[in-house]
PyMOL Python script that loads the backbone (N, CA, C, O; Angstrom):
from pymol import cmd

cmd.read_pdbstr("""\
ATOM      1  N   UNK A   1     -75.466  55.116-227.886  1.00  0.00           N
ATOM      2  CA  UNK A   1     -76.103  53.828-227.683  1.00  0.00           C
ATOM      3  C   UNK A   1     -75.669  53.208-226.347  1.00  0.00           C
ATOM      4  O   UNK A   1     -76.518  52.619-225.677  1.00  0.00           O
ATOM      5  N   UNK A   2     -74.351  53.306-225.899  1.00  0.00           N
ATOM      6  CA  UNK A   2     -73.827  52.887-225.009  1.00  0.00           C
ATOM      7  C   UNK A   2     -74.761  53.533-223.523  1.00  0.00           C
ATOM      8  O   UNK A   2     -75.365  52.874-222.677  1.00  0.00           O
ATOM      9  N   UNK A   3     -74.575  55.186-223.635  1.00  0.00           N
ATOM     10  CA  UNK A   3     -75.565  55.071-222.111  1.00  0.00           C
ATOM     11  C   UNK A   3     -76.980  55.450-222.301  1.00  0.00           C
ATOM     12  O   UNK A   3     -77.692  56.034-221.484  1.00  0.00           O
ATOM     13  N   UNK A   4     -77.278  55.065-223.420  1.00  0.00           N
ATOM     14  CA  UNK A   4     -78.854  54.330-223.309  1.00  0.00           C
ATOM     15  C   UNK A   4     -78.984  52.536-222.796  1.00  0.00           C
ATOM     16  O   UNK A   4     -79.950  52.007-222.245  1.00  0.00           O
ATOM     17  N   UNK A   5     -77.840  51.975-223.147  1.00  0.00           N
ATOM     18  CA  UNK A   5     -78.269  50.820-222.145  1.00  0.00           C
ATOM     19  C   UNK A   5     -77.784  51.141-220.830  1.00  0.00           C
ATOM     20  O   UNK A   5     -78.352  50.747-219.812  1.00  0.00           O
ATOM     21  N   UNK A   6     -76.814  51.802-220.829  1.00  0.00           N
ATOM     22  CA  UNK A   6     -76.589  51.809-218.867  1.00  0.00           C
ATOM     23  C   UNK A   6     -77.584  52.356-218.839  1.00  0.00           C
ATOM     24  O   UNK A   6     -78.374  51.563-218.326  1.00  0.00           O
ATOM     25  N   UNK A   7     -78.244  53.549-219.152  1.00  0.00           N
ATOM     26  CA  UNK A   7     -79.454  54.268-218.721  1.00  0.00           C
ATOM     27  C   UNK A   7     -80.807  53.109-217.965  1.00  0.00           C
ATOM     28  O   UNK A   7     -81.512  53.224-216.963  1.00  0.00           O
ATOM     29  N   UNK A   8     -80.680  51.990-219.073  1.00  0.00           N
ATOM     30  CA  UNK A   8     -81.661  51.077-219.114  1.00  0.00           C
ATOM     31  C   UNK A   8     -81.191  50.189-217.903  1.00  0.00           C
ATOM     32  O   UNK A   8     -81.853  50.408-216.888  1.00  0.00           O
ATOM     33  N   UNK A   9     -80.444  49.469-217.801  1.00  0.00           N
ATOM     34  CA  UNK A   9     -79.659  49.027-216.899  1.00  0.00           C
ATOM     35  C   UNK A   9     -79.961  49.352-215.427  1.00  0.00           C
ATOM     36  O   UNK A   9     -80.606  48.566-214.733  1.00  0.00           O
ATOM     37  N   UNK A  10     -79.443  50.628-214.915  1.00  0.00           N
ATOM     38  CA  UNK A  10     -79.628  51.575-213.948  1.00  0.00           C
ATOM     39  C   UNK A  10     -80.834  51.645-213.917  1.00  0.00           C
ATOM     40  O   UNK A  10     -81.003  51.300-212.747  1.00  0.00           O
ATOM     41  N   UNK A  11     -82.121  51.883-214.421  1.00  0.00           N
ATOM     42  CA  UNK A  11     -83.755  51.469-214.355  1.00  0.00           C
ATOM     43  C   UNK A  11     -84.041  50.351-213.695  1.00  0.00           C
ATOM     44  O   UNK A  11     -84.652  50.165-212.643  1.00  0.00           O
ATOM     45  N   UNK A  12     -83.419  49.485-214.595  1.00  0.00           N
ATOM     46  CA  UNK A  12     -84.033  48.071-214.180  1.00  0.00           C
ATOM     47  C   UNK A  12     -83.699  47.736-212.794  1.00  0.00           C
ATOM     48  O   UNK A  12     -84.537  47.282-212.015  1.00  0.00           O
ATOM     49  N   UNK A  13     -82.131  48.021-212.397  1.00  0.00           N
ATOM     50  CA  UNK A  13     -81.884  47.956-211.037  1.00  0.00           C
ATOM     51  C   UNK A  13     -82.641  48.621-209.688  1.00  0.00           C
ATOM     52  O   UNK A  13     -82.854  48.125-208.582  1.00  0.00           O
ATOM     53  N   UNK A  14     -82.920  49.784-210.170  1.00  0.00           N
ATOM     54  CA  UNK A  14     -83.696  50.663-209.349  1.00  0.00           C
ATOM     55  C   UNK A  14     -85.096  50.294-208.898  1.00  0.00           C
ATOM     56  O   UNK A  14     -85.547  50.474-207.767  1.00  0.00           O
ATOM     57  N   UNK A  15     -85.786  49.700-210.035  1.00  0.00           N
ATOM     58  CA  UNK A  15     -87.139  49.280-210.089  1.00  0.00           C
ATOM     59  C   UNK A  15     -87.105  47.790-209.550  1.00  0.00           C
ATOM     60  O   UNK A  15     -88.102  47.163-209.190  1.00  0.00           O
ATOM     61  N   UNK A  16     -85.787  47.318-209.551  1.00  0.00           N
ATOM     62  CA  UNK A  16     -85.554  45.738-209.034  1.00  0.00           C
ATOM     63  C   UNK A  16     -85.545  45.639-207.535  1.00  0.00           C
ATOM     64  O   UNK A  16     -86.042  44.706-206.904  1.00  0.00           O
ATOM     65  N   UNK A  17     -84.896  46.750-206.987  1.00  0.00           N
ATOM     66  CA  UNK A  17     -84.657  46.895-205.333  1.00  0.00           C
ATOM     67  C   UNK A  17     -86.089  47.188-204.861  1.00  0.00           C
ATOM     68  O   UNK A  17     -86.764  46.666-203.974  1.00  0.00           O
ATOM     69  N   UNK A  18     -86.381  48.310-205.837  1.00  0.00           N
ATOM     70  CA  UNK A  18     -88.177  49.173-205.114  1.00  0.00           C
ATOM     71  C   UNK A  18     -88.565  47.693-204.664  1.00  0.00           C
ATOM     72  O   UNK A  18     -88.377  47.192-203.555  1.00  0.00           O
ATOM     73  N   UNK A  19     -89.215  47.048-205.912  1.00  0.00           N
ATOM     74  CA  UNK A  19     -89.961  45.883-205.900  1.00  0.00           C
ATOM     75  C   UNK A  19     -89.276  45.025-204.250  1.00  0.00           C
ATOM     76  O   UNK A  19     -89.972  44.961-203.237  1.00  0.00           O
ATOM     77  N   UNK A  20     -87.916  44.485-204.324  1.00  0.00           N
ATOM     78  CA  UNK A  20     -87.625  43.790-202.837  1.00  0.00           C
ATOM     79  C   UNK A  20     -88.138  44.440-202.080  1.00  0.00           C
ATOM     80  O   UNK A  20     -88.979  43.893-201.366  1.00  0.00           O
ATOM     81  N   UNK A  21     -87.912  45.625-201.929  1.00  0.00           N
ATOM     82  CA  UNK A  21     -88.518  46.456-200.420  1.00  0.00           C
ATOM     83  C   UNK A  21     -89.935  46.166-200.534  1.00  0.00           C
ATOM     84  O   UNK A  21     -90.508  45.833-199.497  1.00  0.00           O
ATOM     85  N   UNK A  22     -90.598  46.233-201.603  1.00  0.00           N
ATOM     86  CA  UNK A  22     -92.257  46.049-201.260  1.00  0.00           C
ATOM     87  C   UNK A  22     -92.413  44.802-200.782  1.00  0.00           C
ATOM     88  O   UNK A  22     -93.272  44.537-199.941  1.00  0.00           O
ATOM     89  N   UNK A  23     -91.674  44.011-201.230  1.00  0.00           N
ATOM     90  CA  UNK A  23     -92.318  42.571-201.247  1.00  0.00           C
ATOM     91  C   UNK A  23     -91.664  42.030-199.735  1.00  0.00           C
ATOM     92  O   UNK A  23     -92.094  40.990-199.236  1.00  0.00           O
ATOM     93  N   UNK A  24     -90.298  43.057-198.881  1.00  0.00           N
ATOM     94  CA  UNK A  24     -90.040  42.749-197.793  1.00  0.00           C
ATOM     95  C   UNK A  24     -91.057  43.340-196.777  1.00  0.00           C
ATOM     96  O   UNK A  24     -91.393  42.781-195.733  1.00  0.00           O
ATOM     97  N   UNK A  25     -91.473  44.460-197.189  1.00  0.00           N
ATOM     98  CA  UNK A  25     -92.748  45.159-196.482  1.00  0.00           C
ATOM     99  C   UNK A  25     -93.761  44.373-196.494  1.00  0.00           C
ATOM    100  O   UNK A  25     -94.318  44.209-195.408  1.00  0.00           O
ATOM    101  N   UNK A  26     -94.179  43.826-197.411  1.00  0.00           N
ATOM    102  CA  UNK A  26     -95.514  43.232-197.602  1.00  0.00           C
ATOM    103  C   UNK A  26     -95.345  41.877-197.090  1.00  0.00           C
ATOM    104  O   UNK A  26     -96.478  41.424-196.924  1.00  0.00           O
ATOM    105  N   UNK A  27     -94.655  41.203-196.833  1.00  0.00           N
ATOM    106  CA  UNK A  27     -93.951  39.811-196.039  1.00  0.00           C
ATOM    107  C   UNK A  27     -93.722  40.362-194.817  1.00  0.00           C
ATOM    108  O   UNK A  27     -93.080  39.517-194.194  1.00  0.00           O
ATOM    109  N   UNK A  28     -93.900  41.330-194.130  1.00  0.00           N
ATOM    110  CA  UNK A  28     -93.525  41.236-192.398  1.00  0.00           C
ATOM    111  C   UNK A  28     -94.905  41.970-192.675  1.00  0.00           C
ATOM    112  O   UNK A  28     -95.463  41.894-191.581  1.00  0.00           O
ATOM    113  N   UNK A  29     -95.559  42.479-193.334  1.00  0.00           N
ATOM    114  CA  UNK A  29     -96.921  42.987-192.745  1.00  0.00           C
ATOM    115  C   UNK A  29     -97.890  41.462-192.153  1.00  0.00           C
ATOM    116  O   UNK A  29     -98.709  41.411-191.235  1.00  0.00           O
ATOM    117  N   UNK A  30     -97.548  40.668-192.810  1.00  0.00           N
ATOM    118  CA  UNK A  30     -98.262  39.423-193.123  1.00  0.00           C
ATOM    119  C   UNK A  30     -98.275  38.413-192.161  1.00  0.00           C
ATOM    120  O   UNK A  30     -99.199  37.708-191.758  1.00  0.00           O
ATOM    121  N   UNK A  31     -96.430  38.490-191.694  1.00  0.00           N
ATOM    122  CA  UNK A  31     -96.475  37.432-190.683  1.00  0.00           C
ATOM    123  C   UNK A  31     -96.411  38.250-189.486  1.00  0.00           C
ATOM    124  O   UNK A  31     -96.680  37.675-188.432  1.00  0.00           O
ATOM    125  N   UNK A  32     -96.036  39.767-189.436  1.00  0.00           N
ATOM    126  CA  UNK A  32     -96.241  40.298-188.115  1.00  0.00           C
ATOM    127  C   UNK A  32     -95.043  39.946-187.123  1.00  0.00           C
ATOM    128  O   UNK A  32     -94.344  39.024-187.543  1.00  0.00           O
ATOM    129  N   UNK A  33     -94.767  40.331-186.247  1.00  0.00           N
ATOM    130  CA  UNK A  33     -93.864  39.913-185.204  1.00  0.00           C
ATOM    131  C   UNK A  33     -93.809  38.133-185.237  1.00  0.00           C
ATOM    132  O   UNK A  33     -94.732  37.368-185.515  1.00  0.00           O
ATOM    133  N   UNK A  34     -92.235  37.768-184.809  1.00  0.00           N
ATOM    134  CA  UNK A  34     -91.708  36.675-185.227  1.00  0.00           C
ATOM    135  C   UNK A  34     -92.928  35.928-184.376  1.00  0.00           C
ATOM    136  O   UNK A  34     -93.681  36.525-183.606  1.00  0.00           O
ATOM    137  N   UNK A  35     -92.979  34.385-184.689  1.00  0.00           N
ATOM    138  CA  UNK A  35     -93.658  33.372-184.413  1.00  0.00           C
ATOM    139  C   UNK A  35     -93.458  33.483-183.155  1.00  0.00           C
ATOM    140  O   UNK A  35     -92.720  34.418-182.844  1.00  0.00           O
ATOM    141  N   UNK A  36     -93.986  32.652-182.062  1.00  0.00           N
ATOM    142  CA  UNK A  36     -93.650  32.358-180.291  1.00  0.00           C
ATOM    143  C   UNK A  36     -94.855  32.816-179.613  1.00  0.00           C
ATOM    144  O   UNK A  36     -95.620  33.728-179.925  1.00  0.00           O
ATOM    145  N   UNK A  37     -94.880  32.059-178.686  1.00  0.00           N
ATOM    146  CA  UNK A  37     -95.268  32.577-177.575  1.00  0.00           C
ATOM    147  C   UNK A  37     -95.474  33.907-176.738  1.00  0.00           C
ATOM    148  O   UNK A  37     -96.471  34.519-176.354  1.00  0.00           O
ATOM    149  N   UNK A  38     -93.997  34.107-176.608  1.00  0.00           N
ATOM    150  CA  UNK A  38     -93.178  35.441-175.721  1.00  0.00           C
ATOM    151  C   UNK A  38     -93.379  36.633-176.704  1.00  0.00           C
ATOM    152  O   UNK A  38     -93.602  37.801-176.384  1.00  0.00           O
ATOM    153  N   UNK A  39     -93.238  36.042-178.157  1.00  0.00           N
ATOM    154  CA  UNK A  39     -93.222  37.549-178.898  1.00  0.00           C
ATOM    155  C   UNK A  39     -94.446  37.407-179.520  1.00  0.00           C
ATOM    156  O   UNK A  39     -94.224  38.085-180.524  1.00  0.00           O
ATOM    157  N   UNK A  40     -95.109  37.175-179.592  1.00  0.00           N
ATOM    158  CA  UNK A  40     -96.400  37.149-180.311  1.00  0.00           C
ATOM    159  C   UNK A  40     -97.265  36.590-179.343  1.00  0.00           C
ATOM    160  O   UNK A  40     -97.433  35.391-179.565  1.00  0.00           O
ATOM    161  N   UNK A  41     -98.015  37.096-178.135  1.00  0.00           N
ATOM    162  CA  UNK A  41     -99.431  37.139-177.525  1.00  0.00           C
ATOM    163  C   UNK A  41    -100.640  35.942-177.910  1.00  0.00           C
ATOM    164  O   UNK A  41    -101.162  35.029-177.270  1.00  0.00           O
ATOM    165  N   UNK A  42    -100.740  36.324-178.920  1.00  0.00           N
ATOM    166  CA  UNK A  42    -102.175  35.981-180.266  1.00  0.00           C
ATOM    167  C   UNK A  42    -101.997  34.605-180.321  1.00  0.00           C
ATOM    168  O   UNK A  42    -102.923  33.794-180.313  1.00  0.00           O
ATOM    169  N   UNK A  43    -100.522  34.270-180.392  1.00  0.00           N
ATOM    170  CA  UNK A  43    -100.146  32.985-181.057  1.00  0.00           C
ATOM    171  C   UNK A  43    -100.798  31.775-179.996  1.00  0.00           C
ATOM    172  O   UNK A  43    -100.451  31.727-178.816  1.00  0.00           O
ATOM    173  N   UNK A  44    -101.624  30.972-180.497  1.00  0.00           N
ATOM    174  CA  UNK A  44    -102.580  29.541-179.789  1.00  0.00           C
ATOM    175  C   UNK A  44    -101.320  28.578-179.872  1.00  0.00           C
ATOM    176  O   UNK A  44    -100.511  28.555-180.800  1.00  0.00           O
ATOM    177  N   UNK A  45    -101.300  27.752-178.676  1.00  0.00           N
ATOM    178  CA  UNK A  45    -100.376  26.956-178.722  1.00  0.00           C
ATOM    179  C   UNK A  45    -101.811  25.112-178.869  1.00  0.00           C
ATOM    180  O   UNK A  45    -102.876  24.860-178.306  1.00  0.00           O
ATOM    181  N   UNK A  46    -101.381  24.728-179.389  1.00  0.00           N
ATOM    182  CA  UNK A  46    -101.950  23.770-179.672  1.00  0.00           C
ATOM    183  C   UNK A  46    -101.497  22.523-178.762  1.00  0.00           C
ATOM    184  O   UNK A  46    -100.315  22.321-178.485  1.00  0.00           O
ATOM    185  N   UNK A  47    -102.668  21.623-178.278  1.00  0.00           N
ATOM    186  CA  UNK A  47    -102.447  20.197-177.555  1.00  0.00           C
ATOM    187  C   UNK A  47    -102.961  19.138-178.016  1.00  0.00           C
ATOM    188  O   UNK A  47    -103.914  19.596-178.646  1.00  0.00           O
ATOM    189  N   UNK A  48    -102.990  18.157-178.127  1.00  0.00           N
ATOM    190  CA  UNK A  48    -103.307  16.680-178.445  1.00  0.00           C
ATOM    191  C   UNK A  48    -104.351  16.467-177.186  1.00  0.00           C
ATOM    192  O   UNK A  48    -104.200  17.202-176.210  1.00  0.00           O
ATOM    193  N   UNK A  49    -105.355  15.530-177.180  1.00  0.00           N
ATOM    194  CA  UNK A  49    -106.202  15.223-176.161  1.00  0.00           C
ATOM    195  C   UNK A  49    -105.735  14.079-175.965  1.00  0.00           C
ATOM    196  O   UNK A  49    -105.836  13.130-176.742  1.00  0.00           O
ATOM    197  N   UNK A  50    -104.987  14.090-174.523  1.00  0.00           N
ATOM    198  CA  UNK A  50    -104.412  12.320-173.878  1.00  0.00           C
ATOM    199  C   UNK A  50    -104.964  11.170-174.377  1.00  0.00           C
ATOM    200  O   UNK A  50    -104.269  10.185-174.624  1.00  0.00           O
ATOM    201  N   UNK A  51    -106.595  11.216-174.614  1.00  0.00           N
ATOM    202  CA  UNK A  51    -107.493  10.470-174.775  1.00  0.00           C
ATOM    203  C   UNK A  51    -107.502  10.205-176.481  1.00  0.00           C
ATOM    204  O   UNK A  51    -106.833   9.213-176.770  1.00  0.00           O
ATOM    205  N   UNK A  52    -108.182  10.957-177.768  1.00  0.00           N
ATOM    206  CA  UNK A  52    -108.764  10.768-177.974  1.00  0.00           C
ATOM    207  C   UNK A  52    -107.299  11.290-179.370  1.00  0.00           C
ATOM    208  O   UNK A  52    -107.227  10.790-180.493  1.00  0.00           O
ATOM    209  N   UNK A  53    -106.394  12.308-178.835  1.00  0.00           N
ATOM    210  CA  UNK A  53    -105.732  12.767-179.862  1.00  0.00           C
ATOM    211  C   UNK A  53    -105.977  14.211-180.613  1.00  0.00           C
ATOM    212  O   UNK A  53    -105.153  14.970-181.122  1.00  0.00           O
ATOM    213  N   UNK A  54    -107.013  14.288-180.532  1.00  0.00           N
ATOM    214  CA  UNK A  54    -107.182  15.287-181.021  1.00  0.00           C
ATOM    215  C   UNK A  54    -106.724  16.685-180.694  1.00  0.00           C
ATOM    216  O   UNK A  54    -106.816  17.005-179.509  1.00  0.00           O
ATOM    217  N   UNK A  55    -106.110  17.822-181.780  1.00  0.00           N
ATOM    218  CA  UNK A  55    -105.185  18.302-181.169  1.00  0.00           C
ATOM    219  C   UNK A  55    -106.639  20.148-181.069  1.00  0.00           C
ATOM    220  O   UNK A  55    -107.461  20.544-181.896  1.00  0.00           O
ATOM    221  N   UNK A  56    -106.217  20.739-179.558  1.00  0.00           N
ATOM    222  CA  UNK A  56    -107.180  21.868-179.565  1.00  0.00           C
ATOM    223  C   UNK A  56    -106.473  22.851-179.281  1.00  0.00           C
ATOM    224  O   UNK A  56    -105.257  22.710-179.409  1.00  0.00           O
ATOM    225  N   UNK A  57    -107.067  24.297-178.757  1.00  0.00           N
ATOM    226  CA  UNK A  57    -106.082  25.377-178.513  1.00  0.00           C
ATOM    227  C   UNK A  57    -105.800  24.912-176.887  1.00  0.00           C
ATOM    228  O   UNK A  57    -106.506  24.032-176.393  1.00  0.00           O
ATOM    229  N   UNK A  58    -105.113  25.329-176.386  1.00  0.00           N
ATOM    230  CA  UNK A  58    -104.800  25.030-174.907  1.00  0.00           C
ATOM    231  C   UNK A  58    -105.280  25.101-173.689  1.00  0.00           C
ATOM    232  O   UNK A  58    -105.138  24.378-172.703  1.00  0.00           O
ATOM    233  N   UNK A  59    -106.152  26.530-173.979  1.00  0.00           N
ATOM    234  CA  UNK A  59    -107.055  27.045-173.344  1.00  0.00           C
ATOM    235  C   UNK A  59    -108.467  26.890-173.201  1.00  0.00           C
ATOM    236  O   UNK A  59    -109.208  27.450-172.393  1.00  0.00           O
ATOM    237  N   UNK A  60    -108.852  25.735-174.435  1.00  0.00           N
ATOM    238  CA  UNK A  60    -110.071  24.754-174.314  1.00  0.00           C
ATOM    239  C   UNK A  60    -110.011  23.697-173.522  1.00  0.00           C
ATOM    240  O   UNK A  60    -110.946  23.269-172.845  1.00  0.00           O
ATOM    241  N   UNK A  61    -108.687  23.159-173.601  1.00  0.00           N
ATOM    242  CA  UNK A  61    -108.159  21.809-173.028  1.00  0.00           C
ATOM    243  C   UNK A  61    -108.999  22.028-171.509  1.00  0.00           C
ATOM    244  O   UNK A  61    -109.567  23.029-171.072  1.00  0.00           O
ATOM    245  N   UNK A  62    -108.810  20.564-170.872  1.00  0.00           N
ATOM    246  CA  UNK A  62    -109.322  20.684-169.455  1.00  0.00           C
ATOM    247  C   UNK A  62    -107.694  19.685-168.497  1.00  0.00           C
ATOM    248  O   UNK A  62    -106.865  19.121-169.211  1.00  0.00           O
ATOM    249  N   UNK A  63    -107.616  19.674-167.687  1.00  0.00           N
ATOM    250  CA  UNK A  63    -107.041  18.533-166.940  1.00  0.00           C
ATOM    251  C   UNK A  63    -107.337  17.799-166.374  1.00  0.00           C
ATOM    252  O   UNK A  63    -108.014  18.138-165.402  1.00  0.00           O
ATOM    253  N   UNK A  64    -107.010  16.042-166.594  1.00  0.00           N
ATOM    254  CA  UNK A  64    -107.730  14.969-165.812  1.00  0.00           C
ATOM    255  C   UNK A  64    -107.332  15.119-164.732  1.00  0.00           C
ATOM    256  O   UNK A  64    -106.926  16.190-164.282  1.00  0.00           O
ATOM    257  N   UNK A  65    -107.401  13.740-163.959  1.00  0.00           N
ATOM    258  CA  UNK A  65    -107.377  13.911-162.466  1.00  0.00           C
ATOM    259  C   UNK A  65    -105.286  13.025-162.525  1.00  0.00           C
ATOM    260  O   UNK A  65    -104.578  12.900-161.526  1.00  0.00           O
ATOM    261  N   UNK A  66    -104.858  12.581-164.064  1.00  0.00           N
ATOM    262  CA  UNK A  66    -103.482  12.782-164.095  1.00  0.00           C
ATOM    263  C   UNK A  66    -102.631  13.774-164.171  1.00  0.00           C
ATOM    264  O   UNK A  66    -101.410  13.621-164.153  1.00  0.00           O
ATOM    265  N   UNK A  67    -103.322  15.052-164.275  1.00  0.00           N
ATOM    266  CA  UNK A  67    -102.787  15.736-164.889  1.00  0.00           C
ATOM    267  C   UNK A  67    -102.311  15.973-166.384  1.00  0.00           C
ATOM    268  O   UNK A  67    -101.204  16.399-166.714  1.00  0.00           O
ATOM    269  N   UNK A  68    -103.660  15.515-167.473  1.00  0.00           N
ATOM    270  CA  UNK A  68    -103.042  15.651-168.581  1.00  0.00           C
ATOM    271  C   UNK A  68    -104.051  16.303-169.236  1.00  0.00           C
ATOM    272  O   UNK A  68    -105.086  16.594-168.637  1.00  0.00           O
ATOM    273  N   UNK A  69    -103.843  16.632-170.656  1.00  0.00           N
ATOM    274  CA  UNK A  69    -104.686  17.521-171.193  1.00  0.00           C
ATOM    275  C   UNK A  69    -105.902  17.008-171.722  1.00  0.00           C
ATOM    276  O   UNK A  69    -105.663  16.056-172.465  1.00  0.00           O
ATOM    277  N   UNK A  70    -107.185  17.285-171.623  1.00  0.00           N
ATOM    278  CA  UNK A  70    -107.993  16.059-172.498  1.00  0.00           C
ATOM    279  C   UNK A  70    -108.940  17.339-172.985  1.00  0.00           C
ATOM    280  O   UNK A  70    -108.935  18.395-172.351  1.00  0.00           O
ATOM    281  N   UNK A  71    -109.891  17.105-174.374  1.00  0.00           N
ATOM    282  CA  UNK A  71    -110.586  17.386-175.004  1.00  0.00           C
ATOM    283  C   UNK A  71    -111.734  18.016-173.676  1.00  0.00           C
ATOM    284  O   UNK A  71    -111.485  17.961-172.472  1.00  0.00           O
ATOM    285  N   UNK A  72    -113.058  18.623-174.332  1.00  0.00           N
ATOM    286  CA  UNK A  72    -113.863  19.304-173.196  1.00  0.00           C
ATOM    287  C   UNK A  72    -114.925  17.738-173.374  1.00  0.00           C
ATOM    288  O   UNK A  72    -115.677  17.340-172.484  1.00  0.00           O
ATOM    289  N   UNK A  73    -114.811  17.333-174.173  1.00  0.00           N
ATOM    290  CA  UNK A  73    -116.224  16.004-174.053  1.00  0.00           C
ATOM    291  C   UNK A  73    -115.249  14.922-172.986  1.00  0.00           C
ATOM    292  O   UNK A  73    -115.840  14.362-172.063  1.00  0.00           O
ATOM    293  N   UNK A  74    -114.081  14.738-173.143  1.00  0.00           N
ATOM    294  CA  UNK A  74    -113.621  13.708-172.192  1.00  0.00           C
ATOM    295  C   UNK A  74    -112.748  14.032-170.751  1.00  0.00           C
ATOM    296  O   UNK A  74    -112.155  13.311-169.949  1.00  0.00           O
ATOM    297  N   UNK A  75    -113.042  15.823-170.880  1.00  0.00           N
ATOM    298  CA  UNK A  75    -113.033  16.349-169.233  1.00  0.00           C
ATOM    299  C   UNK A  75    -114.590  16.276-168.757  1.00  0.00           C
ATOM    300  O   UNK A  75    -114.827  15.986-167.584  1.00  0.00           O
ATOM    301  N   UNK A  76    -115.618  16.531-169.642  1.00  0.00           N
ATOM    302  CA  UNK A  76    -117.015  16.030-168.921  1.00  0.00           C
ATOM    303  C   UNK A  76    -117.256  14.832-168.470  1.00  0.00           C
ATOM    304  O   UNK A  76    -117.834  14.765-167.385  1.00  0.00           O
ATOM    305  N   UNK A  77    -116.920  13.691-169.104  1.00  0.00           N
ATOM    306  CA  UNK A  77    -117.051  12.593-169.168  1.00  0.00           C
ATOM    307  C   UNK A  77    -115.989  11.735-168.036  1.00  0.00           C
ATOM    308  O   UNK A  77    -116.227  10.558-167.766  1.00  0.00           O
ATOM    309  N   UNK A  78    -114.943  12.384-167.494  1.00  0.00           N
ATOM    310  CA  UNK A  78    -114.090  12.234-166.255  1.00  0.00           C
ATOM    311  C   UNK A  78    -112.866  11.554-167.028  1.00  0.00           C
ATOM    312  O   UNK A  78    -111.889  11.343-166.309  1.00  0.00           O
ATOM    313  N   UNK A  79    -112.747  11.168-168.389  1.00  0.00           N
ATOM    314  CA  UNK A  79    -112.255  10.395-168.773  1.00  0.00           C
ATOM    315  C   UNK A  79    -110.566  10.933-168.601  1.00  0.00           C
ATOM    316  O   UNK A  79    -109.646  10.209-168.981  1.00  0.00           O
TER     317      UNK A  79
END
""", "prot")
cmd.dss("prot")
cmd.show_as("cartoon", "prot")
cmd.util.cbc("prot")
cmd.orient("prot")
C-alpha cells in the first residue's frame, strides 16, 4: 500500500511539472520577446495629441510648428 501511494505521489509530481513547462511555453509563445521598443520592433509606442488628447500610434502623429505631437485632423488644420 505504501508504494502505491509514493507510486501515486511521484505521478502527480511528474504530471505537475509537465503541465508548468506547458503553461511556461504557452506564456512566452504569447507574449513573445520581452515588451520595449529595442527588443520588440512591432511594439507601437503610443502619444497623446497636444491638442485634443487623444492618444495615437506615433507614426500617425504629425508635428506642429512647436514641435509637439498632434492628431492628423489638427496637423491639417495647423492647429
Amino acid at each position: 500500500m505504501k508504494v502505491f501511494v509514493l507510486l501515486i505521489v511521484v505521478l502527480l509530481f511528474v504530471l505537475w511539472k509537465k503541465y508548468q513547462k506547458q503553461l511556461k511555453d504557452h506564456q512566452r509563445q504569447d507574449t513573445g520577446p520581452s515588451t520595449g521598443s529595442a527588443a520588440n520592433p512591432q511594439a507601437r509606442e503610443l502619444l497623446p495629441c497636444s491638442v485634443c488628447g487623444v492618444h495615437a500610434d506615433k507614426a500617425s502623429l504629425g508635428l506642429n510648428a512647436q514641435g509637439q505631437y498632434v492628431c492628423a485632423n489638427h496637423h491639417q488644420s495647423g492647429a
